[in-house]
C-alpha positions as a Python dict, from the first residue, in 0.01 Angstrom:
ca = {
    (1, 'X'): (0, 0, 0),
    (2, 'X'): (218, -157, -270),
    (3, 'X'): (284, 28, -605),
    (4, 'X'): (30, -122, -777),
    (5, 'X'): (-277, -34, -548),
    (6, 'X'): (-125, 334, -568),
    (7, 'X'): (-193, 322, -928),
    (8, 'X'): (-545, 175, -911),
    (9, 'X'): (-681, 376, -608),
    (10, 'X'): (-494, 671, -752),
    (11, 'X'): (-841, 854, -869),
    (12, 'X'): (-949, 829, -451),
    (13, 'X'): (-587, 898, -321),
    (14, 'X'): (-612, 1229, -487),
    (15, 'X'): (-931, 1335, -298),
    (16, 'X'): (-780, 1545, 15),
    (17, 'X'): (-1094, 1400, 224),
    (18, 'X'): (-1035, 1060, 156),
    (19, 'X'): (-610, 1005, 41),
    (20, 'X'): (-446, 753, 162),
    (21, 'X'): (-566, 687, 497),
    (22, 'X'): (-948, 672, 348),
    (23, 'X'): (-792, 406, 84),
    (24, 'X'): (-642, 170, 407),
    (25, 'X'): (-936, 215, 632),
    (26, 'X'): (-1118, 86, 382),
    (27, 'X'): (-874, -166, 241),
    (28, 'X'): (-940, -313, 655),
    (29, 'X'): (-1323, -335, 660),
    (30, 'X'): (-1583, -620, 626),
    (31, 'X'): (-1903, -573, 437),
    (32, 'X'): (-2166, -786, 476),
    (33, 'X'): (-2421, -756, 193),
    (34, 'X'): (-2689, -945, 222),
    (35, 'X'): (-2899, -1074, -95),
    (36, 'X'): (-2706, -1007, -409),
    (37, 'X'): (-3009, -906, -652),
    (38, 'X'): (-3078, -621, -809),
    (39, 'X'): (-2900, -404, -535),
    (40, 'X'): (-2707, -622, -373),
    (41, 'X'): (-2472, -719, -676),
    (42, 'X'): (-2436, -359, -756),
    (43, 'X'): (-2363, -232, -420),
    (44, 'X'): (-2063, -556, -437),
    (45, 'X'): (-1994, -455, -733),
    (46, 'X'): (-1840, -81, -626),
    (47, 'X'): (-1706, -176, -260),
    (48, 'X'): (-1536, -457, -443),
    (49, 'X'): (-1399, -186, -755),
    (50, 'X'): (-1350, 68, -475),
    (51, 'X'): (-1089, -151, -261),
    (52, 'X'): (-1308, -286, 27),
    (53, 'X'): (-1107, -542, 239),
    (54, 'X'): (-1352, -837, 306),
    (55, 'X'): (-1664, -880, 126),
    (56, 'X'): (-1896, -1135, 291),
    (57, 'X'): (-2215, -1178, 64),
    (58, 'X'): (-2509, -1425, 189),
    (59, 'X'): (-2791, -1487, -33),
    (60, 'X'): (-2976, -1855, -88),
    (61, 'X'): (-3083, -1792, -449),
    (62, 'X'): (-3023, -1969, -815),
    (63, 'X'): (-2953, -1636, -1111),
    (64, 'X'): (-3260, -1659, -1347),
    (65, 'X'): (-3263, -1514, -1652),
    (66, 'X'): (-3565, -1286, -1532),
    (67, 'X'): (-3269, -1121, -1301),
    (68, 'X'): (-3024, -1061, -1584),
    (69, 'X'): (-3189, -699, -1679),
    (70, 'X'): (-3129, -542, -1371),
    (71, 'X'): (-2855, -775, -1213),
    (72, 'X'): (-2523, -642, -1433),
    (73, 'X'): (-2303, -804, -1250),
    (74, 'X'): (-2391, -1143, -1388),
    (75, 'X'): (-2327, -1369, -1746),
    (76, 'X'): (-2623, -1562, -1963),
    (77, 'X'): (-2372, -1862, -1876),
    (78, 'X'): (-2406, -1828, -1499),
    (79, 'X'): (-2813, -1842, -1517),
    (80, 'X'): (-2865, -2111, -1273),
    (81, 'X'): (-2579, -2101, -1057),
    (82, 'X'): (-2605, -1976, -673),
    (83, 'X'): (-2574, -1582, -685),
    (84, 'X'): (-2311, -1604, -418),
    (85, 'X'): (-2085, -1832, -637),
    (86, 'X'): (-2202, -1637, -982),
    (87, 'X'): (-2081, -1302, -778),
    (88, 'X'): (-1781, -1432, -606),
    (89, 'X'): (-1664, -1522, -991),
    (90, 'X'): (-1711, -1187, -1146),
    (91, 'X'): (-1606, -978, -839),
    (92, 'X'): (-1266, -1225, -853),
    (93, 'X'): (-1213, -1091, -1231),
    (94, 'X'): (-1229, -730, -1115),
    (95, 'X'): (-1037, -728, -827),
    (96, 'X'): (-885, -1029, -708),
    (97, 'X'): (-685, -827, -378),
    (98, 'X'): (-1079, -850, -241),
    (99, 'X'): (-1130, -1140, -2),
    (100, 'X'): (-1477, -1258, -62),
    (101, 'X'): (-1661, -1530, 179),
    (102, 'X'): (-2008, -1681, 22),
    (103, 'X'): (-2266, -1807, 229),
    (104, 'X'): (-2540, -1941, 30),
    (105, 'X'): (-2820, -1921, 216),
    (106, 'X'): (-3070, -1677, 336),
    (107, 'X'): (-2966, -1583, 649),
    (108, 'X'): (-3190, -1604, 998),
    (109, 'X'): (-3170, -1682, 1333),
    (110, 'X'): (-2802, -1782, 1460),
    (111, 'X'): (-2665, -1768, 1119),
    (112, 'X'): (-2770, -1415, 1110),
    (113, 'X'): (-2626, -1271, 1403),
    (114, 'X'): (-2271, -1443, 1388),
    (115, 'X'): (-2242, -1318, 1013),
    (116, 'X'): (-2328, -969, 1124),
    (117, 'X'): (-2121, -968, 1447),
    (118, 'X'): (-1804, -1027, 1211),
    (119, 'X'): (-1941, -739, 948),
    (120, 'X'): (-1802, -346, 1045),
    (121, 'X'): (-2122, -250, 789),
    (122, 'X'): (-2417, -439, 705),
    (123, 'X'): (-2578, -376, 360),
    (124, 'X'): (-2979, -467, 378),
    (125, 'X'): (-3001, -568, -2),
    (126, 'X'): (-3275, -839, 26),
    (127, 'X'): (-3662, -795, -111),
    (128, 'X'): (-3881, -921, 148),
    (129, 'X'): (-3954, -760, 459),
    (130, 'X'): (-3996, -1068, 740),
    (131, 'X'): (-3587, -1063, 633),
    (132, 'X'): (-3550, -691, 654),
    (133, 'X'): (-3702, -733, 988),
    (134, 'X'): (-3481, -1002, 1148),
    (135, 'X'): (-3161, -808, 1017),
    (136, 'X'): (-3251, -471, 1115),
    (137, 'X'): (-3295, -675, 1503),
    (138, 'X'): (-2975, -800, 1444),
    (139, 'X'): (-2787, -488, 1372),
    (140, 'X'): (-2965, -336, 1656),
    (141, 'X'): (-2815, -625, 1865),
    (142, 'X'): (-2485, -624, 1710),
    (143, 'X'): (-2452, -212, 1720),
    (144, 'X'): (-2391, -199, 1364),
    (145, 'X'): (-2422, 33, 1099),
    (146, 'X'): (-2734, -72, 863),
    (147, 'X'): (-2769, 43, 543),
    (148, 'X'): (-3134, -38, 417),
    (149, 'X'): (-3254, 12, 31),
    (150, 'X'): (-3570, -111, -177),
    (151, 'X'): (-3734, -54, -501),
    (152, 'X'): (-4012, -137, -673),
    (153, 'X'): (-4173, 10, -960),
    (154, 'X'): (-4027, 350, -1037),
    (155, 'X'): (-3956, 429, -700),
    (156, 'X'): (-3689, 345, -428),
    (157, 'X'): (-3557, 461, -118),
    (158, 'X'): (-3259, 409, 72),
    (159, 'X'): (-3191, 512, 473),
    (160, 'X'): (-2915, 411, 690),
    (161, 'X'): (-2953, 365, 1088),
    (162, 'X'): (-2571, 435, 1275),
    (163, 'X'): (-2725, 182, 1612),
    (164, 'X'): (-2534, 242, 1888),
    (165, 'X'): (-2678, 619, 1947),
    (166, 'X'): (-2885, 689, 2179),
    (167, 'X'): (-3293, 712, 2073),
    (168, 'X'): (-3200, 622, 1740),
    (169, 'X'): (-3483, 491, 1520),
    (170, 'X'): (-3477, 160, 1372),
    (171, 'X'): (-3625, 35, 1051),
    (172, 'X'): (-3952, -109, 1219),
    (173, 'X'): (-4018, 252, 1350),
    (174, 'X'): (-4067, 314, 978),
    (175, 'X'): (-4227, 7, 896),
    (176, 'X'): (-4396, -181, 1213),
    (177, 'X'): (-4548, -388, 1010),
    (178, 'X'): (-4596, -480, 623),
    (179, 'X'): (-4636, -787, 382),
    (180, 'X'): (-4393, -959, 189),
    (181, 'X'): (-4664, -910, -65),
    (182, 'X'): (-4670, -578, -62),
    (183, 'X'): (-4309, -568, -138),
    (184, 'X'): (-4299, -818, -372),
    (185, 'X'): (-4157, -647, -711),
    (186, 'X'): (-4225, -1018, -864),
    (187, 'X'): (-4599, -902, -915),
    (188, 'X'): (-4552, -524, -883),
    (189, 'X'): (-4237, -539, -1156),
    (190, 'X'): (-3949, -313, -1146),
    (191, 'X'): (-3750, -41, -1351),
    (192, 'X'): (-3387, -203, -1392),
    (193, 'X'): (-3185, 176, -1318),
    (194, 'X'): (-3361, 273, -1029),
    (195, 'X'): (-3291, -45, -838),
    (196, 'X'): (-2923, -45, -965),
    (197, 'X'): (-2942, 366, -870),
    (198, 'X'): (-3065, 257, -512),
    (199, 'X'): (-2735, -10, -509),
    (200, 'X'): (-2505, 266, -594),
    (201, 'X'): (-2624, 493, -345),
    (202, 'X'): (-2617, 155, -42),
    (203, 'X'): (-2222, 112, -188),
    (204, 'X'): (-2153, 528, -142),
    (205, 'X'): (-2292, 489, 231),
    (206, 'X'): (-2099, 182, 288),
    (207, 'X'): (-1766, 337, 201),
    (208, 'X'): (-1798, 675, 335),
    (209, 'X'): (-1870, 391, 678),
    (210, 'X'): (-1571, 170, 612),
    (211, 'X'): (-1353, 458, 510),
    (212, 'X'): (-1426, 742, 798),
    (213, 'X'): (-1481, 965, 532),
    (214, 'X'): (-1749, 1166, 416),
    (215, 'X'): (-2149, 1226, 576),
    (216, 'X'): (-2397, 970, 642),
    (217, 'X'): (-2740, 1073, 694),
    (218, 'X'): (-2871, 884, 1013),
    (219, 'X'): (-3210, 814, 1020),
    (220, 'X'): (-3309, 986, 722),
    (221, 'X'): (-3543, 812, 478),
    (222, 'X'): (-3459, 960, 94),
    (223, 'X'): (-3688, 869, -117),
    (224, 'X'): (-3656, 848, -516),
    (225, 'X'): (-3924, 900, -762),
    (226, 'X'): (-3774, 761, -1093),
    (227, 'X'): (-4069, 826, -1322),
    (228, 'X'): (-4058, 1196, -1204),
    (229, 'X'): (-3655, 1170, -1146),
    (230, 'X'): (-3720, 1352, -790),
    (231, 'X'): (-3580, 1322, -472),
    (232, 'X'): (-3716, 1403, -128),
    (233, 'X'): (-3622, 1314, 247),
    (234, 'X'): (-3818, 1231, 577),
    (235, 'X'): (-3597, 1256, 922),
    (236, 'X'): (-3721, 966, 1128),
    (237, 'X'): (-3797, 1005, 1514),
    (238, 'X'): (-3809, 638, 1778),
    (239, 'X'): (-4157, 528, 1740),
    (240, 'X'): (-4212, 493, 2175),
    (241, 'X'): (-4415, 227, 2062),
    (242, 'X'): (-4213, 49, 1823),
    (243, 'X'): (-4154, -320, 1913),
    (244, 'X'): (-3750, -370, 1815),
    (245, 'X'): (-3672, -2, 2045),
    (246, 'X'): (-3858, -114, 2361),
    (247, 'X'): (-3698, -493, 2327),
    (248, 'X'): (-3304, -318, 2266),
    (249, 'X'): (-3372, -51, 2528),
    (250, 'X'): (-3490, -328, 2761),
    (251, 'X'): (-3219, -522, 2707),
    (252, 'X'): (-3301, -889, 2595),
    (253, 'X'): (-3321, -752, 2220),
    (254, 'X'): (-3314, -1123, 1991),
    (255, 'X'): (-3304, -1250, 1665),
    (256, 'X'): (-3672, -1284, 1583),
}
């Protein structure tokens, strides 16, 4: 580390469970986030501001100006523009040692697996769930850390699954099934700060990952009431009948 990332880490470099070798494990990581709306620019936002390596952010949509109120990271003038290339900008003004890769498109199938094969974390930031699906298979193929948020409404929830372990649950032991309508905040609306809350907390989990340092709860669903401003937690067990677990502990797990 040069002088000058000394003096901008220098608030982490004086935490004794973190210092330096926190700062350059994490200066070496890849994060893939994928969708960079409400949580995903957020999430960016911090492992870009916190000194991530390699940032590689997929997402396939245009800004709106229906995003703005709970997507920070983004400009009136950018309204429009793909959110990779709108995010890319503004992460480039804030830290510019951050490598950042777009891909602007919604990741699936091939695409999917080869962009989290190259990731050492993969953030779950999108808002549907046939996408939360395919990328939770894919992390389960790829052995690699998920972290997985949502919101709607006044509520979110956030749980991260460390694949690799064995009888580890998987996201569709939670959820083995569930509409994209159901999900939808489009109809259902949203509260801006407890989706950008939810981002925060993905970025915290992603770092502590990247960095070595610090506890991640495996498998543990926290759940955030925002109306109330409560939090409670669920540990998760392997559903024996869950579809993803019997395909991975099979063996011929793929990208559905």
């Amino acid at each position: 580390m040069n002088e000058a990332e000394l003096d901008r880490y220098s608030r982490q470099l004086l935490l004794p469970n973190f210092d330096i070798q926190g700062q350059l494990n994490l200066s070496q990581a890849k994060i893939l986030v994928i969708g960079l709306g409400g949580l995903g620019n957020i999430a960016a936002t911090y492992l870009a501001t916190s000194g991530v390596g390699q940032l590689i952010l997929a997402d396939g949509d245009q800004l709106e100006s229906s995003n703005l109120p709970r997507q920070v990271l983004y400009d009136e003038n950018q309204i429009g523009v793909n959110k990779v290339d709108a995010a890319a900008k503004q992460i480039a003004s804030k830290n510019a040692l951050v490598q950042v890769e777009t891909i602007a498109q919604n990741l699936t199938g091939e695409c999917l697996l080869n962009a989290v094969e190259r990731a050492d974390v993969v953030l779950d930031c999108t808002d549907n769930f046939t996408a939360r699906q395919a990328i939770n298979r894919a992390c389960m193929t790829g052995k690699k850390p998920l972290v997985s948020a949502a919101a709607i409404r006044w509520e979110g929830q956030l749980v991260s699954f460390l694949y690799g372990r064995e009888s580890t649950p998987c996201y569709e032991c939670l959820y083995p099934s569930l509409s994209d309508h159901q999900l939808s905040c489009n109809e259902s609306g949203i509260v801006a700060p407890v989706v950008g809350l939810l981002g925060v907390y993905q970025a915290l989990e992603a770092l502590k990952l990247a960095s070595g340092c610090g506890r991640v709860k495996h498998g543990v669903l926290r759940l955030f009431d925002g109306f109330e401003g409560s939090w409670r937690e669920m540990r998760l067990t392997q559903d024996p009948e869950c579809s993803a677990c019997v395909i991975e502990n099979n063996g011929t797990l793929e990208n559905s």
